[in-house]
N, C-alpha and C positions, 0 to 999 in steps of 0.2 A: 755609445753603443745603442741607446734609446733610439735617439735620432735615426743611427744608421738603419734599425729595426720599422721606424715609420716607412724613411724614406721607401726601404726596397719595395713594402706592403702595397705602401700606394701603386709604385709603377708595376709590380707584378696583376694588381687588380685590375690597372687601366687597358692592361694590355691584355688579359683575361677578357674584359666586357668587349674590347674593340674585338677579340676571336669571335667570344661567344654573337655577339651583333653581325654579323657577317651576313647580307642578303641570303636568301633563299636559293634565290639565284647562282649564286655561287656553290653550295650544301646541299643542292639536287631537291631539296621540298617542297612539295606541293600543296600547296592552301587550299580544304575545302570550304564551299558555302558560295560563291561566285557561280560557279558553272549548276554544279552536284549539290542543291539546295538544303536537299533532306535525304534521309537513309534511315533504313530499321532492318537489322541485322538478325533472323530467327533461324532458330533450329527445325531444321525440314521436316525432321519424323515430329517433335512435340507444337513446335508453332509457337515454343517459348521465346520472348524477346531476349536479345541478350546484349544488342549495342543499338542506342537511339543518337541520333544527330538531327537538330534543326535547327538552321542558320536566322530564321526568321524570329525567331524565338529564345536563343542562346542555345537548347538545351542538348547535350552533348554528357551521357550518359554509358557505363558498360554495368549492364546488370547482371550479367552471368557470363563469368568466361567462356574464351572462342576458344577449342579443345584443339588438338591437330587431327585430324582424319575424321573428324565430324562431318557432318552433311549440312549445310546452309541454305539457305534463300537470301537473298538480298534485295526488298524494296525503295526503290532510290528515284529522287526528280532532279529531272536534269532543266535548268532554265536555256533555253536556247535565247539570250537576249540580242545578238548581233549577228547578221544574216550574212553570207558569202557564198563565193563558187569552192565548188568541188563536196563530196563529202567528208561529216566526221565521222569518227569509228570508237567503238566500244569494244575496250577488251577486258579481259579479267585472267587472271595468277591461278584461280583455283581451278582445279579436277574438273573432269565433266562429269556430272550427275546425272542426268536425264539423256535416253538416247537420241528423242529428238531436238532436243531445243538448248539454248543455254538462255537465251534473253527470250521474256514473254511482256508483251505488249498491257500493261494494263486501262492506261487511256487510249481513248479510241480520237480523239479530237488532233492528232498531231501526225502529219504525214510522214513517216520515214522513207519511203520512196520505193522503186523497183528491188536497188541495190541491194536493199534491208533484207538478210539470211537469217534468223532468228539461230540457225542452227551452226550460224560460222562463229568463228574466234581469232581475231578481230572481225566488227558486225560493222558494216556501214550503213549510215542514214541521212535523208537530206540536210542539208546546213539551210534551211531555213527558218524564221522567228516562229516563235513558239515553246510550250511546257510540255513537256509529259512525264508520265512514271512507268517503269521498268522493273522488272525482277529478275535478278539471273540466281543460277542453281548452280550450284559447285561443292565441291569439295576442299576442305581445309586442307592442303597439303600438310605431313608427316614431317616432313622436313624441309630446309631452306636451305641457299647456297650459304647465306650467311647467318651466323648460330643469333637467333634473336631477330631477324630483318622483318620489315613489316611485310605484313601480306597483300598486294595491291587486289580487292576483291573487284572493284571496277575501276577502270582508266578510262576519262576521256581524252581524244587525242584529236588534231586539226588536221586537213586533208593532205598535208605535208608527214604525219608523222612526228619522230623528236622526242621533244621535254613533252610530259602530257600538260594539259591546259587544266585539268582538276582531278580528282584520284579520290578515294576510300581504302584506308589502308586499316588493316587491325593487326594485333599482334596477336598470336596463337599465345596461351597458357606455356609456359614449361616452368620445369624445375627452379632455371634461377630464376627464370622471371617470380615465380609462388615466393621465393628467399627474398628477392626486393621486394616484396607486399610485405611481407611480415617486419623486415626490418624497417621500412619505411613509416609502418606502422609504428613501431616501438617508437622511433625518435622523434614523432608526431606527436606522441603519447610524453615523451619525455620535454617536449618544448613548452608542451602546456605547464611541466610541472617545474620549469625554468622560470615562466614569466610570473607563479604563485611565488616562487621562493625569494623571492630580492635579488635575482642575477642580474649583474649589468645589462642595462638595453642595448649597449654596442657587442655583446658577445649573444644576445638572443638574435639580433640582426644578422649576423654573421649565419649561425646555426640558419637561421630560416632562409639564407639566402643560398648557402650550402644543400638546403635540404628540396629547393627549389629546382637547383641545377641537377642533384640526382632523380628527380623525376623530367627535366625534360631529357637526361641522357637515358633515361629507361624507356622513352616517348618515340627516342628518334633510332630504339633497336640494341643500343651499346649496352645493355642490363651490367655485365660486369663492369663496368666503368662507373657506374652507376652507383653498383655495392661497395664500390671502391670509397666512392666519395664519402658515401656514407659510417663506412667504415672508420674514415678519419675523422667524424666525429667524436670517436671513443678517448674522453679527456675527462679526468677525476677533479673535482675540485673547481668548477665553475666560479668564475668572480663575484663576488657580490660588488653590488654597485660605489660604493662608500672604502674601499679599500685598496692600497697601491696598486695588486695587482690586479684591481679592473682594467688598471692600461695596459702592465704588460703583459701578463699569461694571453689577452686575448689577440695581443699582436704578435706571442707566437704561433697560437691558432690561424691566426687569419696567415701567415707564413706559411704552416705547415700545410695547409687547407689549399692554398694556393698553390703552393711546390707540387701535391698531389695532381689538380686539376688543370695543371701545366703537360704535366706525363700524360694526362688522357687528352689533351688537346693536340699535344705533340703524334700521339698514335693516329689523330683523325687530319691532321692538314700536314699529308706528306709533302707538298708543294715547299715546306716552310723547314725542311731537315735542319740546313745548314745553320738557320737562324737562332732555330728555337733551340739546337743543341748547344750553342755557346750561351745562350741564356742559363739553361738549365743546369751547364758545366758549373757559370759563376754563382750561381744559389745553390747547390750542393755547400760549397766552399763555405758560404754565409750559413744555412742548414748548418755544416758541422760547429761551428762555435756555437750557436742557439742550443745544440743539440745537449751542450756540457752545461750551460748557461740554465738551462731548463730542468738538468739532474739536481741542480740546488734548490729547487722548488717542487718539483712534482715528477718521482721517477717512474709513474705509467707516463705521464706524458714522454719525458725526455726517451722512453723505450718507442712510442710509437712516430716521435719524430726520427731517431734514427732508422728504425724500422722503413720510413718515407724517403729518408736518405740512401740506406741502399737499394731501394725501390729503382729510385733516379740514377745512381749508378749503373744499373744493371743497364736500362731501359737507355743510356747516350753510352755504352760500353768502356765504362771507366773501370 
């Protein structure tokens, strides 16, 4: 049973990193610091900072939540490093705040050309080499099509259109996002008092690699997928390193942790229904022996692995 316990863990992890690893390209994201250099993010009426990014620099900073229906500024450099026909365009997601303007020219050294509207949305400017810095004014929209999406404050885009070529995306404050801070806080809090107490290093590894994935699923907009993961952290009785069950309690975590983060994979790569549900079908199946195997040992656990069990049920409609 051991055995059978490594084996599934292994293949359900590899094929876990092989999701998670998935080009960009594929997952629609866009990378800043290439195009969109640097950015600082203030509130219009105070001039308080509240999100700094510099690529030149590392530093990549939110120091006061983006509220929704707030009023913004956005100071941002764009590198024009490679020169072409036609122009590119600047748009942005947020409200319009100012009646005349949305983008306001700060350097004066960079030609944007005839085309160049200050007052349009999308803004066209020359494609040729050269830096400059920009401000546009908006409004944090109230709400989004998608509950948590991020907010694209500026897009750049090529004179095609499409995928943008680099983007500023923030995420407005809400409710559950504030629930993921806090909890992500605790179990932040509680990792440290993991690696004081003698817990096995292969069950601290797990937790931090678990705790990693719920902040980039809170990163890329999915916050309930997020709380989810986190959630499945809640397990009593952490192994100590010198004890049998450092091996197995933590390979039923790494199971159950995995069973979870398969259900929120499953929700994001609908391409892959038919695959990932006979997956999912045959680890339910494994799940429910682990499930009775684990009441002999620790019955919060054995409750939150079933709990994960009909999770997965519901979720491939079984």
């Amino acid at each position: 049973m051991r055995n059978k316990i490594v084996i599934s863990s292994l293949v359900l992890l590899l094929i876990s990193v092989f999701i998670i690893s998935t080009p960009d390209s594929l997952v629609g994201a866009v990378g800043e610091g290439q195009w969109i250099t640097s950015y600082t993010i203030f509130d219009n009426n105070s001039d308080q900072v509240l999100v700094q990014f510099d690529s030149s620099t590392g530093l990549n900073q939110t120091l006061s939540p983006v509220i929704p229906g707030s009023d913004v500024k956005v100071t941002f450099t764009v590198n024009v490093f490679t020169a072409g026909s036609g122009n590119l365009k600047l748009q942005t997601s947020m409200g319009k705040l100012l009646s005349d303007r949305y983008w306001e020219l700060v350097t004066q050294d960079y030609s944007l050309g005839n085309d160049f509207n200050p007052n349009a949305n999308p803004a066209q400017f020359s494609w040729i080499l050269g830096t400059f810095t920009m401000t546009v004014y908006g409004k944090i929209p109230t709400s989004t099509s998608q509950s948590g999406a991020p907010i694209n404050v500026v897009s750049l885009y090529g004179p095609t259109g499409g995928v943008a070529i680099d983007q500023i995306s923030v995420f407005a404050t809400t409710a559950l996002m504030t629930q993921f801070q806090t909890l992500y806080s605790q179990k932040q809090a509680h990792l440290s008092s993991l690696k004081s107490s003698g817990v096995a290093q292969g069950y601290i590894d797990l937790y931090s690699n678990v705790l990693n994935a719920s902040q980039t699923e809170a990163n890329a907009g999915y916050v309930s997928n997020a709380i989810a993961l986190l959630n499945g952290l809640n397990t009593a009785n952490e192994p100590v390193s010198s004890a049998m069950a450092s091996l197995y309690i933590p390979l039923i975590v790494v199971f159950a942790v995995i069973a979870a983060l398969f259900a929120v994979l499953f929700l994001r790569v609908r391409g892959r229904v038919s695959y990932f549900q006979l997956v999912v079908e045959d680890q339910i199946k494994d799940l429910e022996g682990l499930t009775l195997r684990a009441s002999k040992i620790d019955r919060a656990m054995s409750s939150n692995l079933e709990s994960v069990k009909e999770r997965l049920k519901r979720l491939v409609g079984m």
